[in-house]
N, C-alpha and C positions, 0 to 999 in steps of 0.2 A: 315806959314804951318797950315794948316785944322785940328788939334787937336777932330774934330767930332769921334766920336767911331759911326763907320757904320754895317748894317749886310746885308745880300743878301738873296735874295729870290732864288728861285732855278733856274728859268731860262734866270740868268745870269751866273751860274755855265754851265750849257748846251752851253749859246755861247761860253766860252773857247772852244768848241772842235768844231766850228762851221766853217769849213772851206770854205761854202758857202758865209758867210757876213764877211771877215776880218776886218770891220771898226769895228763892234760889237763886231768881236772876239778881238781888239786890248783893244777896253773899256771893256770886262767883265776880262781880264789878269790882266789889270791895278789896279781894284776892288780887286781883289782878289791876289794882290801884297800889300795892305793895312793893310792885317792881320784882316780882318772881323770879325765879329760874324757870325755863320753858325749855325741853330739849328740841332738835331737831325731828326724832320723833314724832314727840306731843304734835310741832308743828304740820308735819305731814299727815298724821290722822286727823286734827282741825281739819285744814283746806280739804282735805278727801270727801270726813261727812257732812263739812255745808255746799261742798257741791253736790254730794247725792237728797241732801236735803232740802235745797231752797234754789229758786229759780238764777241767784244771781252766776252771773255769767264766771266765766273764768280768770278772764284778768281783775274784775275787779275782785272776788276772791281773795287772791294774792293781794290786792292794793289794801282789803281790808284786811289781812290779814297780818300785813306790815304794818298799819296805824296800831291796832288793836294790840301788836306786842313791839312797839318803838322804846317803851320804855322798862322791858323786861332785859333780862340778861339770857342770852341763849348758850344754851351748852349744845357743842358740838357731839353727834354720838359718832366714837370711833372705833378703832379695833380695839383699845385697852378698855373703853365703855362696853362693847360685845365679850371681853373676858368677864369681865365682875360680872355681867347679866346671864353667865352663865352658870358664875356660881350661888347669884343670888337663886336663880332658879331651882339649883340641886339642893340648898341651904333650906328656901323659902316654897317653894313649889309655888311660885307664880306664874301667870302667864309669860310668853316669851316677851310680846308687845310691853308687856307691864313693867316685867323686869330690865329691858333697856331703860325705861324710863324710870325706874327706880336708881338702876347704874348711875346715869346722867346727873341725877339729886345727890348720890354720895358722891363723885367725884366733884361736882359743885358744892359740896362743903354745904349742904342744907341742912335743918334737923328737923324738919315738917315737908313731908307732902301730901298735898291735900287730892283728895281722890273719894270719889262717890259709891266706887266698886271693889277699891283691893279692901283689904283685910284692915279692917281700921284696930287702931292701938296695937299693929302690929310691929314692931322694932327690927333696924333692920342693921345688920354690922354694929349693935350698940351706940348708932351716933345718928340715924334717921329714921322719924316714930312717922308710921300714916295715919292720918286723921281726914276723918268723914265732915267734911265741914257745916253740913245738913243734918247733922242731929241734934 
């Protein structure tokens, strides 16, 4: 068994609801059946684009979006998560969005985040690789 402590980038949380790609939506269920790490971040860009993208209302948003990660571990992003995302950014040239949430997975002790659009098999502080989980 994989003993990796992994965390998710945000739109692998989007293909769960993704009833367009089933093979995606089967891999992003699976992920996130793992018990991930999910930052605060992640979480805020979720709720944002399935309210710009699907009719459901607001609060239940939120309600789904408590069940959907009840069983994840959430990392808090703080001021020492915004130092590392700064220097991941100068190190890494990643987005800034990306790079908190990169921050969040090193300081939660992950060695995989899976992510559809950073830089896959890219390593990052020698102790977190990103991987494209749809290839």
């Amino acid at each position: 068994m994989n003993m990796n402590r992994i965390a998710l980038d945000t739109n692998i949380l989007l293909y769960c609801h993704d009833k367009s790609d089933m093979r995606k939506q089967g891999i992003a269920r699976t992920l996130l059946d793992l018990c991930p790490v999910i930052s605060t971040q992640v979480i805020s860009e979720y709720i944002n684009v399935l309210k710009r993208k699907t009719a459901i209302p607001k609060d239940e948003l939120i309600d789904l979006c408590a069940q959907n990660l009840d069983d994840c571990i959430v990392h808090c992003v703080n001021t020492s998560t915004l130092k590392m995302a700064k220097r991941v950014v100068q190190r890494y040239d990643l987005q800034v969005f990306d790079s908190i949430i990169v921050a969040s997975a090193v300081e939660a002790n992950c060695q995989i985040i899976y992510s559809e659009d950073m830089h896959h098999g890219l390593e990052i502080e020698g102790c977190l690789k990103i991987l494209n989980p749809f290839l």
